[in-house]
VEXDODREN-868015 format. One record per atom (N, C-alpha, C, O): x, y, z; atom name; residue number from 0. Coordinates in steps of 0.1 Angstrom, whole numbers. Example, Ala and Ser with C-alpha at 12.3 -4.5 7.8 and 13.67 -1.06 7.14 Angstrom:
2
px:py:pz:nuro:milum
132:-57:78:N:0;
123:-45:78:CA:0;
132:-33:78:C:0;
142:-33:85:O:0;
128:-22:71:N:1;
137:-11:71:CA:1;
129:0:79:C:1;
134:11:80:O:1;
//
This chain:
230
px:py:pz:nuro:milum
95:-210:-561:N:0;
91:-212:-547:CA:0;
102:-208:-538:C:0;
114:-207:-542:O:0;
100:-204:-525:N:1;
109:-199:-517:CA:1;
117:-211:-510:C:1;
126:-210:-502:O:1;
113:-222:-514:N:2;
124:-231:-503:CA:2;
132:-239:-517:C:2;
138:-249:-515:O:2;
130:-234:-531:N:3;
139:-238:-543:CA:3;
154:-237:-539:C:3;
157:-228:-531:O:3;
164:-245:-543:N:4;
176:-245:-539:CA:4;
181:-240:-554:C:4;
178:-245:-565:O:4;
188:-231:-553:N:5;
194:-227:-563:CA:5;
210:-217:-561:C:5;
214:-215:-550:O:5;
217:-212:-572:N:6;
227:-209:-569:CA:6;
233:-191:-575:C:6;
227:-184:-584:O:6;
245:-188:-568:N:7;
242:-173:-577:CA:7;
257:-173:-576:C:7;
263:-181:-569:O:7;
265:-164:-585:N:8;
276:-154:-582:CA:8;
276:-149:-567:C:8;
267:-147:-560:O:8;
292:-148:-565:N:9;
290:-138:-549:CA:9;
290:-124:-557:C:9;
296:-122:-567:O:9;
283:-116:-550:N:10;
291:-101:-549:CA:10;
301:-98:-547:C:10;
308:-106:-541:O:10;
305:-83:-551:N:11;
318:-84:-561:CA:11;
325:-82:-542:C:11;
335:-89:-540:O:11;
319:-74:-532:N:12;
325:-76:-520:CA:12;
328:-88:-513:C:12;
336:-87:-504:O:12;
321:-101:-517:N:13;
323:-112:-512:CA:13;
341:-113:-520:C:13;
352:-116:-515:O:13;
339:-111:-529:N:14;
353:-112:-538:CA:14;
365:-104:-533:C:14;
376:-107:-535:O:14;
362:-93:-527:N:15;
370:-83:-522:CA:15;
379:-91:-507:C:15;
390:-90:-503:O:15;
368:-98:-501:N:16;
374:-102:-489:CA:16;
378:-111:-488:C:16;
386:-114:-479:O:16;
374:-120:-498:N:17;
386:-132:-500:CA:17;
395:-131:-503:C:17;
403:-139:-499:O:17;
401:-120:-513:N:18;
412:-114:-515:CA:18;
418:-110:-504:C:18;
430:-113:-502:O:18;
414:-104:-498:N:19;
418:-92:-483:CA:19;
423:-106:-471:C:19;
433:-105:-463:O:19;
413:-118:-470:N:20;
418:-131:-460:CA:20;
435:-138:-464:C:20;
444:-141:-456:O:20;
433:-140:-484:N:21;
440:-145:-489:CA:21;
455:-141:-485:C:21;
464:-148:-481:O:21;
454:-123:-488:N:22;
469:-116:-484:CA:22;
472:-116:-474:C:22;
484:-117:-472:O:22;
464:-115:-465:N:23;
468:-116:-452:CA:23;
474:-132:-443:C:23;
484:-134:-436:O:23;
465:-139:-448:N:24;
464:-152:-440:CA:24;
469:-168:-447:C:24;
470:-178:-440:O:24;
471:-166:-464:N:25;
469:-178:-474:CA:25;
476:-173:-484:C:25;
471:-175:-495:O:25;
492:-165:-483:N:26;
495:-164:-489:CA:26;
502:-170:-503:C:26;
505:-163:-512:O:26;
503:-186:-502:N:27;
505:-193:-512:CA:27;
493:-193:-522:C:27;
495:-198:-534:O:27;
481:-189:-518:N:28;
473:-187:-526:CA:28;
469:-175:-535:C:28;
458:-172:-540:O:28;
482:-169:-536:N:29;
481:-153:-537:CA:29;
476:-152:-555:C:29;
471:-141:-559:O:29;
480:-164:-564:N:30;
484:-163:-576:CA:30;
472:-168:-578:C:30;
468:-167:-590:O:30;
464:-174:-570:N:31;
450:-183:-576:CA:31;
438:-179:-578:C:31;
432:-173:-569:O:31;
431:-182:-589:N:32;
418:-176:-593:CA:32;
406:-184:-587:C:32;
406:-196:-590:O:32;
398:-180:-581:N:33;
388:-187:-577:CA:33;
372:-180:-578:C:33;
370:-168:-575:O:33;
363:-189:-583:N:34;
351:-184:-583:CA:34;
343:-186:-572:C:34;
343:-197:-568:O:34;
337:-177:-566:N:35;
328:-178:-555:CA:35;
316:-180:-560:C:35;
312:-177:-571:O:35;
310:-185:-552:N:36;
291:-193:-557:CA:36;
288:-194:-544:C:36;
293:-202:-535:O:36;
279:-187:-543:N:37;
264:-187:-532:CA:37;
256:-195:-533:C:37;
249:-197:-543:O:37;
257:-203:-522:N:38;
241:-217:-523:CA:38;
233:-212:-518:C:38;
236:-209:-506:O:38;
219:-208:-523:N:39;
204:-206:-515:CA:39;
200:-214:-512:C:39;
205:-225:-515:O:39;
190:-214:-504:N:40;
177:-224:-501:CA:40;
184:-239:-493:C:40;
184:-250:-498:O:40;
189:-236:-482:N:41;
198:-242:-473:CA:41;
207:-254:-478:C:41;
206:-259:-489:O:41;
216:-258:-469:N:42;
229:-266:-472:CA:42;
231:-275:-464:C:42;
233:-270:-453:O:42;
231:-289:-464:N:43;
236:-299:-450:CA:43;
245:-306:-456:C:43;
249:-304:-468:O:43;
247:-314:-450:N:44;
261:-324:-451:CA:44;
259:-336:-434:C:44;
265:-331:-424:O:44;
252:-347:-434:N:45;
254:-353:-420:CA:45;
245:-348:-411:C:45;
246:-350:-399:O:45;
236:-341:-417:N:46;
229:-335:-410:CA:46;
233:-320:-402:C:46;
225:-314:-395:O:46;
243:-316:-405:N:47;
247:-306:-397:CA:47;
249:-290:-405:C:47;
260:-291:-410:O:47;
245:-280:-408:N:48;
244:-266:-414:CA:48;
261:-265:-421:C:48;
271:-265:-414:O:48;
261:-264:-436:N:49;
276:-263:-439:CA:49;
270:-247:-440:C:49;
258:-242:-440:O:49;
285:-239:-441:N:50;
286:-227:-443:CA:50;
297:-225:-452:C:50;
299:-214:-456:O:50;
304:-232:-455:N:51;
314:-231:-467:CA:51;
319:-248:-472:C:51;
317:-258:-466:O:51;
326:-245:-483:N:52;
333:-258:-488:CA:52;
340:-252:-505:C:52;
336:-242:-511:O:52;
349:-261:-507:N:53;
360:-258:-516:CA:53;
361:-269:-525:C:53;
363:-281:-521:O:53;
358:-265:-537:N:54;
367:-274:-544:CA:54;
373:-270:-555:C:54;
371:-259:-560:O:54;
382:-281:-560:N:55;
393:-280:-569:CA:55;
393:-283:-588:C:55;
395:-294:-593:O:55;
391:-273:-593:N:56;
387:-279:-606:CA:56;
399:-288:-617:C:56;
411:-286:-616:O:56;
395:-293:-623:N:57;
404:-305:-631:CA:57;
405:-296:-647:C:57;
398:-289:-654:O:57;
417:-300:-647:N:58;
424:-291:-659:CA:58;
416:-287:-670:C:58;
421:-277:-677:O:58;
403:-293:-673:N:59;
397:-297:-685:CA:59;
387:-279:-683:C:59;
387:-270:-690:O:59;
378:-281:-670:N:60;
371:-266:-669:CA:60;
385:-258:-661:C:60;
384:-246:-663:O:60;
395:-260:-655:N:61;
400:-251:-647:CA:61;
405:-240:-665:C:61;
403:-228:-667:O:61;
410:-249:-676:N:62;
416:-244:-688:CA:62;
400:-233:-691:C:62;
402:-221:-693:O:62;
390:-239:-691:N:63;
376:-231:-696:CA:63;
373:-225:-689:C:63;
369:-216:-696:O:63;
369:-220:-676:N:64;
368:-212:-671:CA:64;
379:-200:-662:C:64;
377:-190:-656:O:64;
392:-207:-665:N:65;
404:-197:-659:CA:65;
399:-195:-645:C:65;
398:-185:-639:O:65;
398:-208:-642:N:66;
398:-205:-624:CA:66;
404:-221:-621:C:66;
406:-232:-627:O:66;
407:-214:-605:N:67;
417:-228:-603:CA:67;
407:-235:-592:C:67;
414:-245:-588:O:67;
396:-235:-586:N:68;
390:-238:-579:CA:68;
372:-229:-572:C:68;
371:-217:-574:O:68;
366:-234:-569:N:69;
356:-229:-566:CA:69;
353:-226:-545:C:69;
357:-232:-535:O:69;
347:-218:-548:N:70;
347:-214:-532:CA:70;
332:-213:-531:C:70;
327:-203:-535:O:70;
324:-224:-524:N:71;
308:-219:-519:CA:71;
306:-219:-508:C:71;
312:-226:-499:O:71;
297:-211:-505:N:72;
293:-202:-488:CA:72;
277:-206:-493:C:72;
271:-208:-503:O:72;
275:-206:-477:N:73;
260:-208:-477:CA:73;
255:-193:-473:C:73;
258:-186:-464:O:73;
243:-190:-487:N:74;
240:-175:-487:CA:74;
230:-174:-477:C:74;
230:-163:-472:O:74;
222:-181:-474:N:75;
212:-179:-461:CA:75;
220:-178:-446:C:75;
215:-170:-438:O:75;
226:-183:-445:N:76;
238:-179:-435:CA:76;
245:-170:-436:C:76;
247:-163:-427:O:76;
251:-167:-447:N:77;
258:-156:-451:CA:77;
253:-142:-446:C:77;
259:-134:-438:O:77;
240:-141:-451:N:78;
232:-129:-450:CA:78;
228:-126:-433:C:78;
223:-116:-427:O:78;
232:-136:-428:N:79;
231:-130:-415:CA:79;
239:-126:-404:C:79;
237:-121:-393:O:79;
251:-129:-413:N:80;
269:-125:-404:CA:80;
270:-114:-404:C:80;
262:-106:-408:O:80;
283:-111:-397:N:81;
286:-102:-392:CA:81;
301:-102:-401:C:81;
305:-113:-406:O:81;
308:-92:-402:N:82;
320:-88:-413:CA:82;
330:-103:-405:C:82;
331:-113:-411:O:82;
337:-101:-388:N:83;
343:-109:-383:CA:83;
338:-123:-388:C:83;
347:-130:-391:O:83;
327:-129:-389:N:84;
319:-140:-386:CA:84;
324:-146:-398:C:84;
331:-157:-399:O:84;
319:-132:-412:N:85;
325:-135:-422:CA:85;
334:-140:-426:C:85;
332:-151:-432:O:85;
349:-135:-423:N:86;
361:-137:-423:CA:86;
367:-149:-415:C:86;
379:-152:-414:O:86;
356:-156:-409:N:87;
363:-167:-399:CA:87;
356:-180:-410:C:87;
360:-191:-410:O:87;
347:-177:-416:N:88;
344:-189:-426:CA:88;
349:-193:-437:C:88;
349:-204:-441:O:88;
353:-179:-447:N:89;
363:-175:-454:CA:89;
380:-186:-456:C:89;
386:-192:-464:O:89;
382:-181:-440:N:90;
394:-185:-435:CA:90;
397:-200:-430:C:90;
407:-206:-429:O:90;
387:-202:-429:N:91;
383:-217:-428:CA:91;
385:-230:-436:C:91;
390:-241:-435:O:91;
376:-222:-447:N:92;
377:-230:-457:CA:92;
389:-231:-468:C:92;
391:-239:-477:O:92;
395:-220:-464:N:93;
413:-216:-474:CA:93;
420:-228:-464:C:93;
430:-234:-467:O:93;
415:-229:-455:N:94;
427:-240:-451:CA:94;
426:-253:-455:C:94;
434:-262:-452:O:94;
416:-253:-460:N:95;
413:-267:-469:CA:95;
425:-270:-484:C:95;
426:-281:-490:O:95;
430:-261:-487:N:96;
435:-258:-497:CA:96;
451:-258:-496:C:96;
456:-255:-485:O:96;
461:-262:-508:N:97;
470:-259:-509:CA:97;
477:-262:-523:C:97;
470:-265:-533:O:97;
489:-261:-523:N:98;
495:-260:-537:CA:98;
505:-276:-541:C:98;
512:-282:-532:O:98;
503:-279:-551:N:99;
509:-292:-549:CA:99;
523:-289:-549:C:99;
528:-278:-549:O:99;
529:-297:-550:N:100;
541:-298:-549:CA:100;
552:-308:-554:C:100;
546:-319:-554:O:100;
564:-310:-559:N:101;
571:-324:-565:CA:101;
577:-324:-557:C:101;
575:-317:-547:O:101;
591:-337:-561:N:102;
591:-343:-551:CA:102;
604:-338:-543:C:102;
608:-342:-532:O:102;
607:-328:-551:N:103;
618:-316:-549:CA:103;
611:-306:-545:C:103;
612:-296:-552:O:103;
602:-305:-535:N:104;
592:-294:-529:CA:104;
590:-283:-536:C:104;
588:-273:-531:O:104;
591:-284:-547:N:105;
592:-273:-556:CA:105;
575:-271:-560:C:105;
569:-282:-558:O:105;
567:-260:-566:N:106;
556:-258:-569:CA:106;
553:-264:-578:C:106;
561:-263:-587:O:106;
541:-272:-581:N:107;
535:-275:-596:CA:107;
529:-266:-603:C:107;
520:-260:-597:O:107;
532:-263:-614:N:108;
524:-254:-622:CA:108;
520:-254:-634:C:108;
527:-258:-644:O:108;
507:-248:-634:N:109;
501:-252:-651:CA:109;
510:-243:-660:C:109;
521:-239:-657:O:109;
503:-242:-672:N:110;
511:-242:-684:CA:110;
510:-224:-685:C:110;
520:-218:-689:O:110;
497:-217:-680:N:111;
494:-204:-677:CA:111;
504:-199:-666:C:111;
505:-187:-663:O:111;
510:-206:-660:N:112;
520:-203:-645:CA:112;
511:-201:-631:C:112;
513:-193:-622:O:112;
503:-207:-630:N:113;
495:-204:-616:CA:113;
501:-220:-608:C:113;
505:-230:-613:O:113;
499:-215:-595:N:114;
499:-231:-593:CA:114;
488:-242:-591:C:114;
478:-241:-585:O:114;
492:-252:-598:N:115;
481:-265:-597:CA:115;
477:-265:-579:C:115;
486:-262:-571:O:115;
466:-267:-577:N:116;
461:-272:-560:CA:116;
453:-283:-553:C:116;
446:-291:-560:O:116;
454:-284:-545:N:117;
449:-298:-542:CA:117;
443:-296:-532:C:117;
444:-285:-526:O:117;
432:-309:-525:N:118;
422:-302:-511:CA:118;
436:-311:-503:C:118;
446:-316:-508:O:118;
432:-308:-489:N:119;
437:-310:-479:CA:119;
426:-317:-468:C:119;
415:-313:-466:O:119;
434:-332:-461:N:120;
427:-335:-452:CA:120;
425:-328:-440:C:120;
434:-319:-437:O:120;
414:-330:-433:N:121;
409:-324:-422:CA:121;
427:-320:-413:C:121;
435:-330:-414:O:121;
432:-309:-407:N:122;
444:-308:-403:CA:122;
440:-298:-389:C:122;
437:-286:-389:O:122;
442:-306:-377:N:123;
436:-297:-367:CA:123;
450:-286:-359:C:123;
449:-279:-349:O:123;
460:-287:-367:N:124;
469:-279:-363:CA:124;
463:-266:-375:C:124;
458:-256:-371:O:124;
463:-268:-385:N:125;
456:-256:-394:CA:125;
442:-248:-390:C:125;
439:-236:-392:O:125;
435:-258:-383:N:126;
423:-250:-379:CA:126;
426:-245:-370:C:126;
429:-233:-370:O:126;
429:-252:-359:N:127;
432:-245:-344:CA:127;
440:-233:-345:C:127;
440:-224:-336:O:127;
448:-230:-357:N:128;
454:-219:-360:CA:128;
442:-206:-369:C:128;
444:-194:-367:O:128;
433:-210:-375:N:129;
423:-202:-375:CA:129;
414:-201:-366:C:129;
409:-190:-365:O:129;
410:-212:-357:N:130;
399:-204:-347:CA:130;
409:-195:-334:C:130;
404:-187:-326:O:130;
424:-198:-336:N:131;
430:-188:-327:CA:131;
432:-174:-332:C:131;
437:-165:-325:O:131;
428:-172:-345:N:132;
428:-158:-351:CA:132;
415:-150:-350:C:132;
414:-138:-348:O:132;
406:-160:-351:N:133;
393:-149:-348:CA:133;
386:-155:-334:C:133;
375:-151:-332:O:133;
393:-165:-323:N:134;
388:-159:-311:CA:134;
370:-164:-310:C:134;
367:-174:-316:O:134;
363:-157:-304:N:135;
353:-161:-297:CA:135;
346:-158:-310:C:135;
335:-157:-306:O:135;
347:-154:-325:N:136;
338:-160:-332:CA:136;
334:-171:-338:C:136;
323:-175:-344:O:136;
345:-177:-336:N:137;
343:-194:-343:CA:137;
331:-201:-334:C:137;
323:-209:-337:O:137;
333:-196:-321:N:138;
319:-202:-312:CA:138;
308:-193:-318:C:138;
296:-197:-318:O:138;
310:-183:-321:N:139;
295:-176:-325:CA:139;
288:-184:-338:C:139;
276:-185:-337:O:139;
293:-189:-349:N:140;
291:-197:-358:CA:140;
289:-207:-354:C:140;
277:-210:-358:O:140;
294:-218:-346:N:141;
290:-225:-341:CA:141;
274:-227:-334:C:141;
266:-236:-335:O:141;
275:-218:-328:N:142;
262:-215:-315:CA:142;
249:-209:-330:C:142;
240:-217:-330:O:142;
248:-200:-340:N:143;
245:-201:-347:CA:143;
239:-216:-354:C:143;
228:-217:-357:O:143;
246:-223:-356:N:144;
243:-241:-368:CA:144;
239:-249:-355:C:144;
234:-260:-357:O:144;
240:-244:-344:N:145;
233:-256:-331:CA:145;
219:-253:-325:C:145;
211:-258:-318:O:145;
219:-240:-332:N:146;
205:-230:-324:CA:146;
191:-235:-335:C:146;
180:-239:-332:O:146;
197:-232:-347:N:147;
192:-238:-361:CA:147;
184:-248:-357:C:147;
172:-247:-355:O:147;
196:-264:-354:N:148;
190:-271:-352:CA:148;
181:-275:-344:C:148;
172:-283:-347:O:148;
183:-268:-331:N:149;
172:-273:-318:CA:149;
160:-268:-322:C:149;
150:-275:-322:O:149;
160:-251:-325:N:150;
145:-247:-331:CA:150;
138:-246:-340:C:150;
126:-241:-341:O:150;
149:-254:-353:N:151;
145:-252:-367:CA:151;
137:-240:-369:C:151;
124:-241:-371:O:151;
142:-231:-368:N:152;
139:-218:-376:CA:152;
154:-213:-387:C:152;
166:-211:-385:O:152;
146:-212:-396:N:153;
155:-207:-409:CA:153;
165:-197:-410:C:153;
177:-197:-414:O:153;
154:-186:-404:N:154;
156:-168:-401:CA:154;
163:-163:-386:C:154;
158:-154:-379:O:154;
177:-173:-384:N:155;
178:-170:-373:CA:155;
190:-158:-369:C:155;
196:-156:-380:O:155;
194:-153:-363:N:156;
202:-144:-361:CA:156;
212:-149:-352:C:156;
212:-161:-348:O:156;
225:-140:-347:N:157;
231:-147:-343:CA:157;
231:-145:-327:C:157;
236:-153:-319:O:157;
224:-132:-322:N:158;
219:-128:-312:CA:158;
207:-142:-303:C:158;
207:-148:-293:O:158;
200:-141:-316:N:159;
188:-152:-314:CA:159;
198:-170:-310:C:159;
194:-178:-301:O:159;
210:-171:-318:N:160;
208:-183:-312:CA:160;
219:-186:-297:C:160;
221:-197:-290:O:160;
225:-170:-296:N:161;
229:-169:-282:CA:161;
217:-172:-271:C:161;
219:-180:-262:O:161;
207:-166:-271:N:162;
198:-165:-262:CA:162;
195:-179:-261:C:162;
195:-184:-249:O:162;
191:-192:-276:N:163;
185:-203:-276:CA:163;
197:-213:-266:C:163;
194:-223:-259:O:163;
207:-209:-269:N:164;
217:-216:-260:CA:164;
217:-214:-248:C:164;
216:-222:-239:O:164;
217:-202:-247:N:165;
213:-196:-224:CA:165;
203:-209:-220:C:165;
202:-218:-213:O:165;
197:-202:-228:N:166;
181:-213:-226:CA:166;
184:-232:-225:C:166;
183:-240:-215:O:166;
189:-233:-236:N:167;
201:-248:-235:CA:167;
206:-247:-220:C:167;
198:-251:-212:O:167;
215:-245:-217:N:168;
223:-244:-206:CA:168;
217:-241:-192:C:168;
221:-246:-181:O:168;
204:-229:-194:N:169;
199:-229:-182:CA:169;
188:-240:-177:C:169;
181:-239:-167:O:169;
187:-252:-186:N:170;
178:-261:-184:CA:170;
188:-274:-180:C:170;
184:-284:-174:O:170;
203:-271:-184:N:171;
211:-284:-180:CA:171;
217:-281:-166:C:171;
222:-290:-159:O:171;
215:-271:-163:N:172;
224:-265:-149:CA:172;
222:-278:-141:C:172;
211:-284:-142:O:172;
230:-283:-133:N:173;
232:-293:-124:CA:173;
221:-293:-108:C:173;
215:-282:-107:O:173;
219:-299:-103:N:174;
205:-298:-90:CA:174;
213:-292:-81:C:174;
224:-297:-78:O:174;
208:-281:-77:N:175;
210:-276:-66:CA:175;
212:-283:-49:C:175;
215:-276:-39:O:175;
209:-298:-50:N:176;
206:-304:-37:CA:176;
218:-307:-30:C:176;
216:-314:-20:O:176;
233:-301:-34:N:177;
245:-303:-30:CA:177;
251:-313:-39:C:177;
264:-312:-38:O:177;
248:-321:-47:N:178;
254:-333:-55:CA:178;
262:-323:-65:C:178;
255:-314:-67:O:178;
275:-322:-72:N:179;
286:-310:-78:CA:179;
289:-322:-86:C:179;
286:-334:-83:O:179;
295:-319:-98:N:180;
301:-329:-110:CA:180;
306:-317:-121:C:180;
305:-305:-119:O:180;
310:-326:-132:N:181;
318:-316:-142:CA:181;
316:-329:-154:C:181;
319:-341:-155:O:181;
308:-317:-164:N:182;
307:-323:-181:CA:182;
323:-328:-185:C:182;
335:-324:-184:O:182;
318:-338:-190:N:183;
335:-345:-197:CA:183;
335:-344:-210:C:183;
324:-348:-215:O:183;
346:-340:-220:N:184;
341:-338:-234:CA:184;
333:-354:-239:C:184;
328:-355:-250:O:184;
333:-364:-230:N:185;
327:-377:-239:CA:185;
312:-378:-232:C:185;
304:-388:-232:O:185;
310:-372:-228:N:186;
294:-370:-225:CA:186;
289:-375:-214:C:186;
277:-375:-211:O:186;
299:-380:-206:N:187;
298:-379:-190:CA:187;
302:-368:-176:C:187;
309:-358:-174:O:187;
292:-377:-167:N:188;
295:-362:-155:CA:188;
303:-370:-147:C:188;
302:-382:-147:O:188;
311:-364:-140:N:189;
321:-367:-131:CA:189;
311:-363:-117:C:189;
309:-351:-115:O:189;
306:-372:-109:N:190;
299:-373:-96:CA:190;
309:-368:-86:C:190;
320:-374:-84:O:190;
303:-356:-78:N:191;
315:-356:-66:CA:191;
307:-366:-53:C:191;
301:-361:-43:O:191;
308:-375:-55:N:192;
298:-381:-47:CA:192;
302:-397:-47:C:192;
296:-403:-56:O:192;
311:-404:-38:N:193;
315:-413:-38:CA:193;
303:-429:-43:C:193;
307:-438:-50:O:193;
291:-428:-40:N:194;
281:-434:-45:CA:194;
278:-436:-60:C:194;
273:-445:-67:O:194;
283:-422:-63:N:195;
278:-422:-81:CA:195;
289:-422:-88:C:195;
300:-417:-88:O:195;
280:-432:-99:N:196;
287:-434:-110:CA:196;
288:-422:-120:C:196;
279:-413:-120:O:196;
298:-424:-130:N:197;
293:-418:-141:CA:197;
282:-417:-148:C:197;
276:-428:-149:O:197;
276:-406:-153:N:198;
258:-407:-158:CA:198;
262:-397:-173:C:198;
262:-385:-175:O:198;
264:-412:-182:N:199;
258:-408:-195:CA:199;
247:-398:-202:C:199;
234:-399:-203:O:199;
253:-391:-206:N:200;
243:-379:-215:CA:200;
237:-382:-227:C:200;
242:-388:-237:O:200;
226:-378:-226:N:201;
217:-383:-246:CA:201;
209:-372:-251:C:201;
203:-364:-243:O:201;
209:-371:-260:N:202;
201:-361:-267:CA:202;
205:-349:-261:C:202;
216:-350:-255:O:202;
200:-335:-260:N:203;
203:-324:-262:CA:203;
211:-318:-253:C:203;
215:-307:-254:O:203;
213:-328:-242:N:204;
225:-327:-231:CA:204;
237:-328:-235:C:204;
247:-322:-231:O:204;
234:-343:-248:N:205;
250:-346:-251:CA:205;
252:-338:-264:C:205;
262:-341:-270:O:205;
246:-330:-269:N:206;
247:-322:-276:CA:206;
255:-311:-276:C:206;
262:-306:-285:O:206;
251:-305:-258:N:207;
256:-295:-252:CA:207;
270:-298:-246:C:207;
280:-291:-248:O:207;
271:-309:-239:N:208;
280:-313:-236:CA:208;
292:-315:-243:C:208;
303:-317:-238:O:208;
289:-316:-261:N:209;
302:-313:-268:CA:209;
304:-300:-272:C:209;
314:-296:-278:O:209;
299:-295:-269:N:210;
300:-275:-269:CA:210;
306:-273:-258:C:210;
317:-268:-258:O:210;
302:-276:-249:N:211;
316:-276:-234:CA:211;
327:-277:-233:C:211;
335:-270:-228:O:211;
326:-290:-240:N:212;
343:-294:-241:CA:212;
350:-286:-247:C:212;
345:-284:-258:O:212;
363:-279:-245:N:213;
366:-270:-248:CA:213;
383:-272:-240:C:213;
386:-278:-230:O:213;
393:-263:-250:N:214;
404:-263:-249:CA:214;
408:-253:-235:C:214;
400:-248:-227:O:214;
422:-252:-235:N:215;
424:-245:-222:CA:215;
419:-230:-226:C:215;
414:-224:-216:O:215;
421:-223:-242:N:216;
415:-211:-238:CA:216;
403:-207:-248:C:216;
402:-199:-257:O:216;
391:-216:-240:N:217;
380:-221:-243:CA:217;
374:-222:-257:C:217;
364:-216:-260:O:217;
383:-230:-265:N:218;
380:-232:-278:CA:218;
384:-249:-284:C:218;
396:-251:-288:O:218;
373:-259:-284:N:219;
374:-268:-290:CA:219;
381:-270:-301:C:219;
379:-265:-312:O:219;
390:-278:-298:N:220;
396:-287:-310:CA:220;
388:-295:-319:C:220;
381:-303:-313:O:220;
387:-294:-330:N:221;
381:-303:-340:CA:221;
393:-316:-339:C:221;
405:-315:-338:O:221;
385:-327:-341:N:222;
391:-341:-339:CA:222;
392:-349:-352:C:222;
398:-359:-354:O:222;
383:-342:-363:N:223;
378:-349:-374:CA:223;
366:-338:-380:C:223;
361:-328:-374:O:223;
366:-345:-397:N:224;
362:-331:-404:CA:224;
342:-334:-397:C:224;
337:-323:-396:O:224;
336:-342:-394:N:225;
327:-334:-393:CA:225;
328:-328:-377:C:225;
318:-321:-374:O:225;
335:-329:-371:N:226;
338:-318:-359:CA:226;
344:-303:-364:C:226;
347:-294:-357:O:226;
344:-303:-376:N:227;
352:-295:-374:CA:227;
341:-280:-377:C:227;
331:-281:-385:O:227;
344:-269:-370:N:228;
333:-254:-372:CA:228;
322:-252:-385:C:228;
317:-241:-388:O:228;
321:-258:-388:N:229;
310:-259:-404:CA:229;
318:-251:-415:C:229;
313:-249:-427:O:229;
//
């Protein structure tokens, strides 16, 4: 059936550019073998569209399969990126990762000489350092997994969920009747209007209203892992 969830190999290009993120951007990870696996037939976590996640295998398969960890991407999303788009989820999820360490900062290493690895908690100095490498696509991914949800459509593009968001935003635009205010990242408006109070946002307003909030060079900080770019 077409909505079966099942799993594949990446192509051998998916493998090329993790290599090509790794040298460039993850270089302690230069020595590490990792298997890539494609999830079909969609992915959540919290309700929210995952597009990657990492994990770390335990000596027992890392020894049987000669890999130090696994890398999966969501292939229905996958298939609709763009090379940059690519490389910003890629890069995402390497920062999840690192190499252990003793207590003399020195590398741990298995018996093959690679180094042993470990996940890493949510670190918003590491991401904020990847969404400042690729720039206005980490919002395009974003705007993608929020478009999803408002119109639950499967087959969406990333064009398509630019537009679903215009549409978002041109329905929140503020009343023209002279009353002016400003979205706050906690889901309130700031009234210029000595009379009014703050006016709490719900549902698809405060939805948008955390897409708003945004850094000085308009790129949200993730605060915690499920904030953080999928």
């Amino acid at each position: 059936m077409a909505n079966d969830k099942f799993i594949t190999d990446a192509p051998q290009a998916v493998n090329e550019l993790l290599e090509d993120i790794i040298s460039k951007n993850h270089t302690h990870l230069d020595d590490s073998e990792f298997l890539v696996i494609m999830k079909h037939g969609g992915w959540k976590s919290k309700g929210k569209t995952k597009f990657s996640g990492v994990s770390v295998l335990n000596e027992a398969i890392r020894m049987s399969m000669d890999k130090d960890a696994i890398l999966y991407l969501n292939a229905d999303m996958w298939n609709q990126m763009t090379d940059p788009q690519k490389r910003y989820v890629i890069d995402h999820a390497l920062c999840t990762l690192d190499v252990k360490m003793d207590k003399h900062d020195d590398v741990l290493e298995a018996p093959d000489g690679r180094p042993l690895l470990k996940t890493l908690p949510p670190d918003i100095e590491a991401f904020f350092a990847v969404i400042t490498r690729h720039g206005a696509v980490s919002e395009d991914v974003k705007r993608l997994a929020f478009a999803i949800k408002e119109v639950n459509v499967e087959q969406l593009t990333i064009e398509m969920a630019a537009e679903e968001q215009a549409k978002q935003e041109e329905a929140q635009k503020e009343p023209r009747e002279g009353i002016k205010g400003m979205i706050n990242p906690d889901g309130t408006i700031n009234i210029n209007d000595p009379n009014q109070a703050k006016l709490p946002l719900e549902g698809e307003a405060a939805a948008a209203a955390e897409i708003i909030a945004t850094t000085q060079d308009g790129v949200k900080v993730p605060v915690s892992d499920d904030d953080l770019p999928y």
